[in-house]
Every structure is written in C-alpha cells, then in structure tokens.
N, C-alpha and C positions, 0 to 999 in steps of 0.2 A: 745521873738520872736513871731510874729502874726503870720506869714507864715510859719509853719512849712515846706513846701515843700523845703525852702530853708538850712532848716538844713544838716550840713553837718554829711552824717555818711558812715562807710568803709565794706562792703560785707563780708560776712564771707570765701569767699577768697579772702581777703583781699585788692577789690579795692574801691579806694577812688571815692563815688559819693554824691548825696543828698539824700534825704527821697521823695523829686517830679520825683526825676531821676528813682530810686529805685521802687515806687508804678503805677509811669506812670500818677505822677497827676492824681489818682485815688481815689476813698474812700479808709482807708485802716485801720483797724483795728492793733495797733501797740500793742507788747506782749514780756513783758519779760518773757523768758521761761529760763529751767534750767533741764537738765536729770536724776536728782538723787532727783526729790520733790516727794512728796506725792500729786503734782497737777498734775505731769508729762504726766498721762491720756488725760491731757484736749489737749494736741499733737493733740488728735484723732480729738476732733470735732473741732479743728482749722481746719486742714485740711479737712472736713466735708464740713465748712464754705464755705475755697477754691476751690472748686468741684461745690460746688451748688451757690456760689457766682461768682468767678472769671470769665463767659463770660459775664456777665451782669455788668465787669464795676467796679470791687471790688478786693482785696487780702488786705490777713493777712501778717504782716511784724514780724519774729520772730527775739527779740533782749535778747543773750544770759546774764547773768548776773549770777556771781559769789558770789554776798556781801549775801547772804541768805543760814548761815548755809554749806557754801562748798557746795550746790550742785550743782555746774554746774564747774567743776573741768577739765574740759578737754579742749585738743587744739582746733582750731578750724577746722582742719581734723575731729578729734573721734568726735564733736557734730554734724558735718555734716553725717559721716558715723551712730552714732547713730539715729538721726533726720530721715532718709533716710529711715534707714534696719528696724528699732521698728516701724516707725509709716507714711513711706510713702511722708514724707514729701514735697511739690513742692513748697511753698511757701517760697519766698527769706529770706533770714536770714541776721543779722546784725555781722561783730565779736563783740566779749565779750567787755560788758560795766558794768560799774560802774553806777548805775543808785540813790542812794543817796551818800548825804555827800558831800565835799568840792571835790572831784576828779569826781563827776557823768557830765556824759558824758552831751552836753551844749543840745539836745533834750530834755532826763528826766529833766531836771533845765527846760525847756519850758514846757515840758506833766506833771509833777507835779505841776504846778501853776495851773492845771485846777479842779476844785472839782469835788467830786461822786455825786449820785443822792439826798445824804443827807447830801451835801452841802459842805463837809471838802474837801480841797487841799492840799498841802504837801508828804512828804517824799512816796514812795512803801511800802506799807506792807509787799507784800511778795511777790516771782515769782508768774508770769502768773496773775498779774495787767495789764489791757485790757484797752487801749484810744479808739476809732472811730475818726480817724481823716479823713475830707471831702475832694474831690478834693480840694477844695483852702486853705487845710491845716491847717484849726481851728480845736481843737478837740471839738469835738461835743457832744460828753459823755465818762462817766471812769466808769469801773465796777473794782471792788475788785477783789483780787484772787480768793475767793470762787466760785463766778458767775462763771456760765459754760456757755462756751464761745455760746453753744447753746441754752442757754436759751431764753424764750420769749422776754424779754426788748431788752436783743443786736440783736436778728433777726429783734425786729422793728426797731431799732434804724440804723443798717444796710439797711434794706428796705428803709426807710428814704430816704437814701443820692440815693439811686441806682436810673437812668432814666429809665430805661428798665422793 
C-alpha cells in the first residue's frame, strides 16, 4: 500500500475509519505503544510532540500492540483510561493490533516494508517503534524503539513535513 491514508484502521472506541480519516491527512507520526514497557515513559514526550506539534499541522497516532512480552494487556477502556490518567494523553489511539506475523494488522505489513536510517525493514522490534508518515501518506522515516520520540533526528524529520 503506497497511500497509507487509505488504510483501513478501528478507534480505540472502536470505530471503523482510515489512517487519512484518523490524522486529518496530516503528517503524523504513527507508534505502537504498550502500558506495561519499560518504554512506557516515552507516552510523555509523544504527547510533548502533540502540544508543541499539533496546531502546526501534525499528531502522533498511538496503536496499541500486545505481541511484545504481554505488555499491553488491557481492554481498550483500561488503556484508554490509563493513557488519559498516567500521562495526559490527547492524541487519538488505534484498538489493539497485531503488528507482526501472519495476523499483523494490513498498515504494520505496509509501515514495516519501510527501512530505518540504517537501511533494515521488516518485522517491530519492540513497542514504541515510531514511522513519520506525510500528509500524502508515505512514510518518510522509522525510528526504533530506543529513539525518544524527542530526539533531534524525529523533531527534524517532523519539522520536515510541517508548512507552518
């Protein structure tokens, strides 16, 4: 799929739209998160991102994902009400996806073909694997889990796509 806008994915209250419906055909930095990681922090500066990004034309799209160790265990009420209460959260959420393996949801099989800055594509390493996908839906770069979400490379590469 070239246009990711047009992939189909379901709210985490559970309504059915796209990923262009969803960001507003906007740049949008896509993130599988997970409540119970050892990355779980980086909530903080997603939402960071959302604050200092989102009138200029931006948001982060959080897509919940279970396949890493159980930790993202909950319904999609409790990760909403946890998202919310720990860390403020305003940025739209996806429900719970499968994001490798023969069951992963048909976006990650699209945001997985795209490589990191050191060239490999394939499978998520681990939650809070971070695309920059553009208004018109190409991703544009992938940061590893590690990368914090405020680091220098994703603020330019953010900055990048923004007109404003």
């Amino acid at each position: 799929m070239t246009d990711l806008n047009a992939a189909p994915v379901t709210t985490l209250q559970g309504e059915p739209t796209t990923l262009g419906e969803l960001t507003g055909r906007r740049p949008a930095l896509v993130v599988n998160v997970a409540s119970r990681c050892g990355l779980t922090p980086q909530y903080t500066q997603l939402e960071q991102l959302q604050q200092e990004y989102g009138d200029r034309g931006f948001t982060v799209i959080g897509v919940p994902c279970n396949q890493f160790a159980g930790q993202e265990p909950g319904t999609a009420e409790e990760i909403e009400e946890f998202c919310s209460a720990t860390y403020g959260v305003t940025f739209p959420m996806t429900a719970k996806v499968e994001v490798n393996g023969p069951d992963a949801d048909p976006l990650f099989r699209s945001l997985t073909a795209a490589p990191d800055a050191a060239g490999e594509a394939g499978d998520v390493q681990w939650n809070f694997e971070k695309w920059l996908v553009s208004a018109d839906g190409e991703v544009v770069a992938r940061f590893r889990p590690r990368t914090e979400p405020t680091a220098p490379e994703v603020r330019a590469a953010i900055e990048g796509l923004l007109t404003t």
